[in-house]
C-alpha positions as CSV (number, residue, x, y, z in Angstrom):
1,X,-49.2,38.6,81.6
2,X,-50.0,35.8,83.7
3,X,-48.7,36.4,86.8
4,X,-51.0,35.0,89.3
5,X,-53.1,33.4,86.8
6,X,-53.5,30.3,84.7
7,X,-53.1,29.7,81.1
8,X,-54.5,26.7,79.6
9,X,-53.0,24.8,76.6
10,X,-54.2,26.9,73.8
11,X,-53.1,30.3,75.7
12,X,-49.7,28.5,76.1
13,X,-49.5,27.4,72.9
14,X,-50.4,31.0,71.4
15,X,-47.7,32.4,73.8
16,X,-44.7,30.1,72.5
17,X,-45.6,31.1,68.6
18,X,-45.3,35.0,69.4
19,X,-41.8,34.5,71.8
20,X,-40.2,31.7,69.4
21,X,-42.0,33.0,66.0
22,X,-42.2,29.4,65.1
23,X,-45.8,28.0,64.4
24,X,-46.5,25.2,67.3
25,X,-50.3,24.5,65.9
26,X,-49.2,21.2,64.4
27,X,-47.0,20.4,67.7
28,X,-50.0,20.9,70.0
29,X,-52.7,19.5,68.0
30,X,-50.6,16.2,67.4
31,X,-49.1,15.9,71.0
32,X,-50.8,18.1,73.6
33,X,-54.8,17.9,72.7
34,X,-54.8,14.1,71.3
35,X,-53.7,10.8,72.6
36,X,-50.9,8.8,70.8
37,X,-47.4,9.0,69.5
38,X,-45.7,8.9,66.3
39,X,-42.3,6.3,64.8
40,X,-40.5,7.1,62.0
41,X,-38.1,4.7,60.2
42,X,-35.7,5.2,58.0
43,X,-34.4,3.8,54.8
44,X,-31.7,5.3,52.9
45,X,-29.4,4.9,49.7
46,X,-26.4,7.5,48.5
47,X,-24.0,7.8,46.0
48,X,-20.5,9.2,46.7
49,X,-18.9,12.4,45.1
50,X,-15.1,13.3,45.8
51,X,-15.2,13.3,50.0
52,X,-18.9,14.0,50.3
53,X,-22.2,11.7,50.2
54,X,-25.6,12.3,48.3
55,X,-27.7,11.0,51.0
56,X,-31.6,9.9,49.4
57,X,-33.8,9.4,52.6
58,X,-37.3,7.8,53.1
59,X,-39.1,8.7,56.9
60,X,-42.0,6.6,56.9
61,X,-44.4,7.0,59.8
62,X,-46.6,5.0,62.0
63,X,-48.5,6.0,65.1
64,X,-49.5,4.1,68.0
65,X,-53.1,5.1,69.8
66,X,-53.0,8.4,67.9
67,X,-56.6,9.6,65.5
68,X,-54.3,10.6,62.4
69,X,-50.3,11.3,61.5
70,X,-48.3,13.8,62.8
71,X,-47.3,16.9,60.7
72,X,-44.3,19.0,61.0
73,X,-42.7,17.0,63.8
74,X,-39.1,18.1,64.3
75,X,-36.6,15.4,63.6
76,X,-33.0,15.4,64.4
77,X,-31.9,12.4,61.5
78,X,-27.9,11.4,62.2
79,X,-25.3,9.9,59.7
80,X,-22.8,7.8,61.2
81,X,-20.0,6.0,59.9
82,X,-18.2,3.2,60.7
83,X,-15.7,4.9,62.4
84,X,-18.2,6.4,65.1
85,X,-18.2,10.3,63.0
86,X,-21.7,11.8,63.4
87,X,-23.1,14.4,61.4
88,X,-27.0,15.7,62.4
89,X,-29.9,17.2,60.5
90,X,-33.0,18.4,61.9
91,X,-35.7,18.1,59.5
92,X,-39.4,18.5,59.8
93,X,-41.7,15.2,58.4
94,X,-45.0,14.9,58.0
95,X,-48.0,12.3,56.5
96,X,-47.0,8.8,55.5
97,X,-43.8,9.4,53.6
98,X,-41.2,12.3,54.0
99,X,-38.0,12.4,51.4
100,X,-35.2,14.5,52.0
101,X,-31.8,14.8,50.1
102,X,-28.6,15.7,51.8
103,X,-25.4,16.3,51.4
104,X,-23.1,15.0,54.4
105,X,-19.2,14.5,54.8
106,X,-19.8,11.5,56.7
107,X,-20.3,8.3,54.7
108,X,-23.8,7.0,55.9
109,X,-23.1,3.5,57.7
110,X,-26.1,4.0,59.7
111,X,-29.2,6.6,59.5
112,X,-30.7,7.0,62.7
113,X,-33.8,8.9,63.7
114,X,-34.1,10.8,67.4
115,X,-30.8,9.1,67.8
116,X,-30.7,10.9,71.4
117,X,-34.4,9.8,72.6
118,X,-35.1,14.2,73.0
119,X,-38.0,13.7,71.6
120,X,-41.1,11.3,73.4
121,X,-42.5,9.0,70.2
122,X,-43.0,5.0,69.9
123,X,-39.4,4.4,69.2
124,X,-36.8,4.4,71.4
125,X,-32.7,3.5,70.6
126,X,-29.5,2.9,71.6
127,X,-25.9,3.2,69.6
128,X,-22.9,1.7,71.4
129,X,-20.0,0.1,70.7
130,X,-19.5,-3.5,71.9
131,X,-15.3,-3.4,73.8
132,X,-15.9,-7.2,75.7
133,X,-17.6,-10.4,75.3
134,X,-20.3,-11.1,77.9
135,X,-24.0,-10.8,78.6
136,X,-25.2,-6.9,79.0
137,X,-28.6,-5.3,79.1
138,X,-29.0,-2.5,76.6
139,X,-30.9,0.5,78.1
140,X,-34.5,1.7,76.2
141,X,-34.8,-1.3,74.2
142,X,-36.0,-4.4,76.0
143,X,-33.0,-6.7,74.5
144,X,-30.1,-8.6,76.2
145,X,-27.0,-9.3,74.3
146,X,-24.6,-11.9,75.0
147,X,-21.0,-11.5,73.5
148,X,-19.3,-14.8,72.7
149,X,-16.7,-13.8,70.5
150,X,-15.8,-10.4,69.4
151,X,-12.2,-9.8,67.5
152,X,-12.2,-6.3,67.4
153,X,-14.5,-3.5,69.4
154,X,-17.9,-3.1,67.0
155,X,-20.5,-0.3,66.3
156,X,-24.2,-2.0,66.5
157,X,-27.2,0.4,67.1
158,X,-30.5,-1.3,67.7
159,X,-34.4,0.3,67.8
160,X,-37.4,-1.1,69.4
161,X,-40.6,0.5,67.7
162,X,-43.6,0.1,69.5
163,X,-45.9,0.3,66.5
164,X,-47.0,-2.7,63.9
165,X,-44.2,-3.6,61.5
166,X,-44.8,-3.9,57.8
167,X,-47.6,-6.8,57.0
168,X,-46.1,-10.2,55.9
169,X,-46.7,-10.5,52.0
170,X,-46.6,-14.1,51.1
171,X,-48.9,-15.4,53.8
172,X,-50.9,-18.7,52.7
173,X,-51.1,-20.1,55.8
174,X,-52.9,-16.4,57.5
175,X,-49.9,-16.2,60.0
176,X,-50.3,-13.2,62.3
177,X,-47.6,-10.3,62.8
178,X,-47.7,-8.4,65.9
179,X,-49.8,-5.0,66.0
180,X,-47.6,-3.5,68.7
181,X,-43.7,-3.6,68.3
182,X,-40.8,-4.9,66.3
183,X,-37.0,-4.2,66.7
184,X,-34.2,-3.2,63.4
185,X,-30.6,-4.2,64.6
186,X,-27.6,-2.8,62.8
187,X,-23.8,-2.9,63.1
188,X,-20.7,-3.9,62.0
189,X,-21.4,-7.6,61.6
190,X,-18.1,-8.0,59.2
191,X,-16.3,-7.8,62.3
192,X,-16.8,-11.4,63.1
193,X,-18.6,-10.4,66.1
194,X,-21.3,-13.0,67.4
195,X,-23.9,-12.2,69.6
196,X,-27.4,-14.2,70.6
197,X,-29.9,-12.2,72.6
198,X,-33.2,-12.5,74.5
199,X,-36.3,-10.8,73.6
200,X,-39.4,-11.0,76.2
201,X,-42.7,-11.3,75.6
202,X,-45.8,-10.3,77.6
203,X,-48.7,-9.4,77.9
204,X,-48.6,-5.9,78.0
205,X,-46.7,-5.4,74.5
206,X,-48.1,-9.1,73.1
207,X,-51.4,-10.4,74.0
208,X,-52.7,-9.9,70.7
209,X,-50.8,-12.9,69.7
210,X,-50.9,-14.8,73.3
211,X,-54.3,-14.7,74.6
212,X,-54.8,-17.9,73.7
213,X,-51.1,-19.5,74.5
214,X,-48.1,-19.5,73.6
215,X,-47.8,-22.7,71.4
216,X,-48.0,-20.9,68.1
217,X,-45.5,-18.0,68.7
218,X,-43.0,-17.9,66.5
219,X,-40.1,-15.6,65.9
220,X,-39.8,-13.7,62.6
221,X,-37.5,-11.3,60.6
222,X,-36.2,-9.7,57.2
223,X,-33.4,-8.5,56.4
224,X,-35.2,-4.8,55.8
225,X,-37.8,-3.1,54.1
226,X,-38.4,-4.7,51.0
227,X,-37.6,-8.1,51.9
228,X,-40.8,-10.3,53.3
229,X,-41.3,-11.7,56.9
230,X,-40.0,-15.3,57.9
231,X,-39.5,-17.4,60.6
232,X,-36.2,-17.0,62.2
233,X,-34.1,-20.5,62.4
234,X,-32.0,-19.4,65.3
235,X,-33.7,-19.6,68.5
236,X,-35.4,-21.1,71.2
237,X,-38.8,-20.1,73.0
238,X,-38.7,-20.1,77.1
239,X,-42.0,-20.5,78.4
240,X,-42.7,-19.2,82.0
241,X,-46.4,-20.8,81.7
242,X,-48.1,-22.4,78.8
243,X,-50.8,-19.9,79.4
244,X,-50.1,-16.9,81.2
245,X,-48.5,-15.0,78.2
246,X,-45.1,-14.4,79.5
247,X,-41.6,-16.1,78.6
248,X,-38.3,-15.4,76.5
249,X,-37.0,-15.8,72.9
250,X,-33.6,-16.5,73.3
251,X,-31.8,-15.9,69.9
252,X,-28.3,-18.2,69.4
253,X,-26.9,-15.9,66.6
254,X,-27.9,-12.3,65.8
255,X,-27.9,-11.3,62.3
256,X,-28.6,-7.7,61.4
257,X,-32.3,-7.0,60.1
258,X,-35.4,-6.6,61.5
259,X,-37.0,-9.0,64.4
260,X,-40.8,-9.6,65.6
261,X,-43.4,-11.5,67.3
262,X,-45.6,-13.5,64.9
263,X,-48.2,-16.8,65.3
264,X,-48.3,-19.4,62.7
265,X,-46.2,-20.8,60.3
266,X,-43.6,-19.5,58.0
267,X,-41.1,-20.7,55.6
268,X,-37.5,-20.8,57.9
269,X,-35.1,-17.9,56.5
270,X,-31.9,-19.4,55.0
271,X,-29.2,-16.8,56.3
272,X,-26.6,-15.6,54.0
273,X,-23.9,-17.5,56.1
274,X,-25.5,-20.7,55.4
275,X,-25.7,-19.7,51.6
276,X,-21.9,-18.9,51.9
277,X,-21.4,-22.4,53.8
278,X,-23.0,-23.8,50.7
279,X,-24.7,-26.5,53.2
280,X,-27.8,-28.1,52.4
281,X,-30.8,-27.8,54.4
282,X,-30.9,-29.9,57.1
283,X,-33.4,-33.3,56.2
284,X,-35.3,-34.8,58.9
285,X,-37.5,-37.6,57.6
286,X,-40.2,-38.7,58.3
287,X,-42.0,-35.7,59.2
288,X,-44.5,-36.1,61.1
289,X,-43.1,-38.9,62.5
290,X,-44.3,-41.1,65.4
291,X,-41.4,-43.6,66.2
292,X,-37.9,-42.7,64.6
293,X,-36.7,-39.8,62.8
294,X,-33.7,-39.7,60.2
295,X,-31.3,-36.6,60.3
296,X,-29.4,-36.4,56.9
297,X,-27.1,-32.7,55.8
298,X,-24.1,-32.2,53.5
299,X,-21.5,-29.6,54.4
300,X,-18.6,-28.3,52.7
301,X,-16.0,-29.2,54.9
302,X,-15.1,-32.2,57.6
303,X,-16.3,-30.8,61.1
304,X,-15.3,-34.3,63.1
305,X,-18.3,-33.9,65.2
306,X,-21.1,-31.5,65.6
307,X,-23.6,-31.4,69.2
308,X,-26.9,-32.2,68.5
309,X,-30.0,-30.5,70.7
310,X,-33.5,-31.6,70.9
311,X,-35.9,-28.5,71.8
312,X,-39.5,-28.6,72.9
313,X,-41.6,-26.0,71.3
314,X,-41.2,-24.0,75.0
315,X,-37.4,-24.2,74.7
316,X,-36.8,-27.1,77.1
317,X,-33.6,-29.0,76.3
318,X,-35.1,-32.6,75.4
319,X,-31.4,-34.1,74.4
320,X,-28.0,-33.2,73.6
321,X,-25.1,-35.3,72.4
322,X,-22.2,-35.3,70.2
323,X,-22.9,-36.9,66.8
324,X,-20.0,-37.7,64.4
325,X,-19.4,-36.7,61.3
326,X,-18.8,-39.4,58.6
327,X,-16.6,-36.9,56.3
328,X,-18.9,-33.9,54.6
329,X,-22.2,-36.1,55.2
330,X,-24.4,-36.3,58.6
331,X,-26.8,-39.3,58.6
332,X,-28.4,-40.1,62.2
333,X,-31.1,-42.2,63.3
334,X,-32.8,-40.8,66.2
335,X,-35.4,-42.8,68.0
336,X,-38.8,-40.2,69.1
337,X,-41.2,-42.9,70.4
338,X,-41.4,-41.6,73.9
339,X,-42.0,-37.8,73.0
340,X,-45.7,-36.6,72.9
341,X,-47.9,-35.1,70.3
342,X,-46.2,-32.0,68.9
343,X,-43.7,-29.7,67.3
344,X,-39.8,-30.3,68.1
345,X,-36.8,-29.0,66.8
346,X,-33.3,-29.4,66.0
347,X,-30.4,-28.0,66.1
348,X,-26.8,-28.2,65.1
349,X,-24.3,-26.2,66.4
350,X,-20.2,-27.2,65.5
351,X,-17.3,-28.0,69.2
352,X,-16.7,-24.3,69.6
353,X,-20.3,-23.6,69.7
354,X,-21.4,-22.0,66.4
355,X,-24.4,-22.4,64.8
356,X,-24.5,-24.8,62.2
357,X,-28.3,-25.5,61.4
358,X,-32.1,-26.1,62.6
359,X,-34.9,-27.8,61.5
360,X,-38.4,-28.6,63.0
361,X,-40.8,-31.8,63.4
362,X,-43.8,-32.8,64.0
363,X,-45.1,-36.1,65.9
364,X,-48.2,-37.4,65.7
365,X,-49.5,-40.7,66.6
């Protein structure tokens, strides 16, 4: 019909619908003749019956750059368990919110959406399984892992959406949440694996929160959807420049949840591990403080020693030492006179490395 000749979008369009019989007005409309893309995530609960799984799902969707939602876009949603057993649906969502229930023989560990990156939207993912400790780049979603102990081969899968994450809900102090991207890491964390990471900022994904510096970006997360935003206690921020809107996160201990870039202040998450640990907050007094500080924590057992670290706000390592531990109780005087005007923080890890806690200061003089 068009040998020799041209057919413009529509007349392609039209062309597909009579060969496939399968109505590709939504398709072209969302993806061919406007700008943007579409992200769905996915929450999910289920109940089991005999050796099958009632599988309740929620696909909510955000664009990025497009005029309206997406309809009809062809999903392919995959249950997998903890074992590495897939089973696939492909489902059609459209609008806001999409619910499906399934049936599946494959106990729903994770729930993962365009698991296989077939289809071009604002999310991209990658499910692996982790065999040896080390550093290793993960491929589509701008995140570096670093293995330091791992007792048996573990399942994580990780997303980077490149649209705005949910808002932060108890926000009295107006702390901003990036507009452009956020990552969701899941695995088998009961493994005992531990794994720190590096996340970059720039200023292609991040200059809404960096045009003006980088002195006020913070790290935040939540455990999922549901839970609010806070600030992450477990990493350090590696500034290229003070101003030219580039540098590194560098996590010390990955929990599974949901990560992004934020600017102001937060309340610090307390992690379940430290809840289990049944350790107090770590106490730094005074705060601000100008000349000395006083470092005071219970814990539940009688480490020896613990290495204490002294960050700057852009990650430089101001001070470490070895501090010991007068049974369960740390009490340290540590003298700040000669650091400058500005925030500084703390952090406790025990010999072999492992995160025991964090705090920050302020001076001012």
């Amino acid at each position: 019909k068009y040998r020799y000749a041209s057919a413009d979008a529509m007349q392609y369009r039209d062309e597909l619908i009579e060969a496939t019989g399968y109505d590709m007005t939504s398709f072209f409309d969302d993806w061919i003749l406007n700008p943007g893309y579409s992200a769905f995530e996915v929450n999910h609960s289920y109940t089991t019956n005999n050796d099958l799984y009632s599988v309740e799902l929620s696909l909510t969707q955000k664009v990025r750059a497009a005029p309206n939602l997406h309809t009809n876009v062809p999903l392919e949603v995959t249950f997998t368990d903890r074992a590495g057993n897939k089973d696939t649906h492909r489902l059609l969502a459209s609008g806001e919110v999409t619910q499906y229930s399934i049936i599946s023989n494959v106990e729903p560990f994770f729930v993962t959406v365009n698991e296989n990156n077939a289809l071009n939207m604002a999310h991209l993912s990658h499910q692996f399984t982790i065999e040896e400790t080390g550093a290793s780049n993960i491929p589509y979603v701008e995140i570096e892992l670093n293995i330091s102990e791992l007792p048996q081969p573990t399942l994580l899968h990780i997303d980077h959406y490149w649209v705005a994450p949910d808002p932060i809900i108890d926000n009295p102090d107006n702390a901003q949440i990036s507009s452009t991207h956020y990552w969701r890491i899941e695995g088998d964390f009961e493994t005992g694996i531990l794994a720190g990471g590096n996340l970059e900022y720039n200023t292609f994904l991040d200059s809404d929160l960096t045009e003006n510096g980088e002195e006020d970006l913070i790290l935040v997360y939540r455990r999922g959807k549901g839970y609010d935003w806070q600030e992450y206690p477990y990493y350090n921020k590696l500034t290229l420049s003070p101003t030219d809107g580039n540098g590194f996160i560098r996590i010390q201990e990955l929990l599974p949840g949901e990560y992004a870039f934020a600017n102001g202040t937060l309340p610090m998450y307390t992690s379940t591990k430290e809840v289990f640990r049944d350790f107090e907050p770590l106490q730094i007094s005074p705060n601000p403080a100008k000349e000395n500080i006083t470092l005071k924590q219970e814990y539940d057992r009688d480490f020896g020693r613990v290495k204490l670290e002294l960050f700057s706000v852009k990650g430089q390592v101001l001070l470490q030492e070895m501090v010991y531990i007068n049974g369960t109780q740390l009490e340290k005087e540590l003298s700040v006179k000669h650091l400058s005007n500005g925030t500084y923080w703390i952090k406790l890890t025990d010999e072999k490395g492992h995160f025991i806690s964090t705090n920050k200061f302020h001076i001012i003089k």
